[in-house]
C-alpha positions in Angstrom: -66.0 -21.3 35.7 -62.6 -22.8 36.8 -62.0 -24.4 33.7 -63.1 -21.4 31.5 -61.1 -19.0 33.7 -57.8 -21.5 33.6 -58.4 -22.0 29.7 -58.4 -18.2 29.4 -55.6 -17.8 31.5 -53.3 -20.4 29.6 -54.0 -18.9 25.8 -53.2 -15.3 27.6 -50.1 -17.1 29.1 -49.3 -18.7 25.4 -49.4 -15.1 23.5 -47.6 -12.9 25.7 -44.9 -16.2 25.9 -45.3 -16.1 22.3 -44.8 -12.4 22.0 -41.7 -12.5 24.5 -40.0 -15.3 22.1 -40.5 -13.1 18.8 -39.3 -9.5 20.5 -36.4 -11.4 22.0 -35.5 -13.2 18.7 -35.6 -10.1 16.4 -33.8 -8.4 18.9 -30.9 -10.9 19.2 -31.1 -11.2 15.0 -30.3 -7.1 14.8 -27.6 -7.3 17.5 -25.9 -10.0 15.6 -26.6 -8.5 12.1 -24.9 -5.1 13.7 -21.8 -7.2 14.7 -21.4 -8.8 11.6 -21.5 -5.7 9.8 -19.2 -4.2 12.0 -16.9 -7.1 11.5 -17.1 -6.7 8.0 -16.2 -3.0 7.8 -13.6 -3.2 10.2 -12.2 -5.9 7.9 -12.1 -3.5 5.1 -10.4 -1.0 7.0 -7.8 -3.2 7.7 -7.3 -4.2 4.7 -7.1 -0.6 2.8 -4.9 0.3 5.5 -2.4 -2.1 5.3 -2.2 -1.3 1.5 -2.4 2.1 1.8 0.4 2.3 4.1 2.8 -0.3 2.7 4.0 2.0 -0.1 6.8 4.9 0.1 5.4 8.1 0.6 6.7 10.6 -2.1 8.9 13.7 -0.6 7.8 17.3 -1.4 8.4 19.3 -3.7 11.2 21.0 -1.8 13.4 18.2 -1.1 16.7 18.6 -0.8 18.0 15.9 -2.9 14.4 16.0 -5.4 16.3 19.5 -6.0 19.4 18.1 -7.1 18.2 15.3 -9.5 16.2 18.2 -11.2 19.2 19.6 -11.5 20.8 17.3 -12.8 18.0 16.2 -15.4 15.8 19.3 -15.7 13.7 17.8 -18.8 12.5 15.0 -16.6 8.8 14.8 -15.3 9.1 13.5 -11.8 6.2 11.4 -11.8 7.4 9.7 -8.1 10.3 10.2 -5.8 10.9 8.6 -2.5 13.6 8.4 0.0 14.6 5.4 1.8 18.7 4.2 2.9 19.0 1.4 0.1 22.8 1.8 0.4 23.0 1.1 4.5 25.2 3.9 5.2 22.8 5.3 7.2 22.2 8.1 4.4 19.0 9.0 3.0 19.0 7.8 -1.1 16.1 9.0 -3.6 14.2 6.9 -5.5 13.0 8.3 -8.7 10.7 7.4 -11.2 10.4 10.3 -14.2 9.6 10.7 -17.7 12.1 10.6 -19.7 12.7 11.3 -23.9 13.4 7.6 -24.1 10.1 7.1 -21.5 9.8 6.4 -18.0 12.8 5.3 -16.2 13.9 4.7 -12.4 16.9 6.3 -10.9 18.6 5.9 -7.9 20.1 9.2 -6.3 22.6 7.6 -3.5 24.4 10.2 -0.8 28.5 10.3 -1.8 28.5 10.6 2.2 28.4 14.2 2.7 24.4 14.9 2.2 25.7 17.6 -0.4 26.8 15.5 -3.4 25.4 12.3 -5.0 26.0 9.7 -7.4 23.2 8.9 -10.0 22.3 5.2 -10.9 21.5 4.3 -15.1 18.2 4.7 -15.6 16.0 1.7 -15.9 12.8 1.3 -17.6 9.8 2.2 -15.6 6.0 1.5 -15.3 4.3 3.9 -17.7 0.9 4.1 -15.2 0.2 3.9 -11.2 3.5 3.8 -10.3 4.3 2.8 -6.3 7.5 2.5 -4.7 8.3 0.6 -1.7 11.5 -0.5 0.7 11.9 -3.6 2.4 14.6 -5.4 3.9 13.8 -9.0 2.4 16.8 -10.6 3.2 17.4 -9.2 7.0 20.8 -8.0 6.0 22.3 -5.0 4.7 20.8 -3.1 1.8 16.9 -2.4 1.9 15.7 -3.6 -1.7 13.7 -1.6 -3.9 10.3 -2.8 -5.0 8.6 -0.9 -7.9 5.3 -2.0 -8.9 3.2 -0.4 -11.8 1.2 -0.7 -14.8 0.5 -0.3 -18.2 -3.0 -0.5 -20.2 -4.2 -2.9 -17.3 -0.8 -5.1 -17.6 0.8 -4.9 -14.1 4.2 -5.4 -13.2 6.6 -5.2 -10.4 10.6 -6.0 -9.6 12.9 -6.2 -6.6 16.1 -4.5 -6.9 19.2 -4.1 -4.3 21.4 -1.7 -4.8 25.0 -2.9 -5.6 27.8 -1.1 -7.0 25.7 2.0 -7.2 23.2 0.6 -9.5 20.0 -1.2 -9.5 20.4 -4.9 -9.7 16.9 -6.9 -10.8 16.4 -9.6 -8.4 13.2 -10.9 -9.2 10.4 -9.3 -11.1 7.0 -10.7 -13.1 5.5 -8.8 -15.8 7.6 -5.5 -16.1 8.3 -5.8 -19.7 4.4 -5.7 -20.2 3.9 -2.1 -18.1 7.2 -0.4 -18.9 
């Protein structure tokens, strides 16, 4: 009966061993399936985020300067205005892209130093769809360059522009004749 009893006892010993393994092993599998999901997603996030924030956010309505370039062209559409320093005289300057008779064009609203009057820039062609406007100081020095990005029927463009002379110098661009 020793033998029978021991045999009995070891294939009872082998299933619940087996049973631990298999409970233990799914377990770890969902632990690590719920990590790399998280992983995943919080890889997205970062990812939207960091485009969603890099572009200008557009003023209101009410802005003070927004209310002096419409103004100053009251047939335009404002389709996207944003303010940002691009002169570095520590003056806020508006960005804005509008609809024009001749089509869409940027202009640059910079501060005469008073916050009452301004100076207008030429207008300059301007994506036709999704238009985004964003400042960054490329260089480190001085004036913060303009980047507009956009598109038109799927063809996207963008240019870097520094403001010099009170206008809107094209540093560098790719595809902007194809969305404007």
């Amino acid at each position: 009966m020793s033998i029978i009893k021991k045999l009995e006892d070891s294939i009872w010993a082998k299933v619940i061993l087996a049973v631990i393994v298999v409970v233990i092993a799914f377990a770890a599998r969902s632990v690590l399936e719920n990590k790399h999901e998280e992983s995943q997603i919080d890889k997205q996030t970062a990812g939207k985020t960091i485009r969603e924030t890099s572009y200008a956010e557009a003023v209101p309505e009410d802005d003070s300067i927004l209310q002096v370039f419409k103004n100053t062209y009251p047939t335009a559409e404002v389709l996207l205005a944003c303010r940002e320093d691009v002169t570095d005289d520590g003056l806020d300057d508006l960005v804005v892209i509008c609809k024009m008779e001749e089509g869409n064009r940027t202009i640059v609203v910079t501060d005469k130093g008073d916050s009452t009057n301004y100076d207008f820039s030429d207008p300059i062609a301007a994506p036709v769809e999704n238009q985004k406007i964003q400042f960054k100081n490329i260089d480190k020095e001085g004036e913060i360059e303009i980047i507009i990005t956009g598109e038109k029927k799927g063809a996207v463009g963008y240019a870097i522009y520094r403001m010099i002379d009170g206008q809107p110098v094209d540093l560098f661009g790719e595809g902007m004749e194809d969305c404007c």
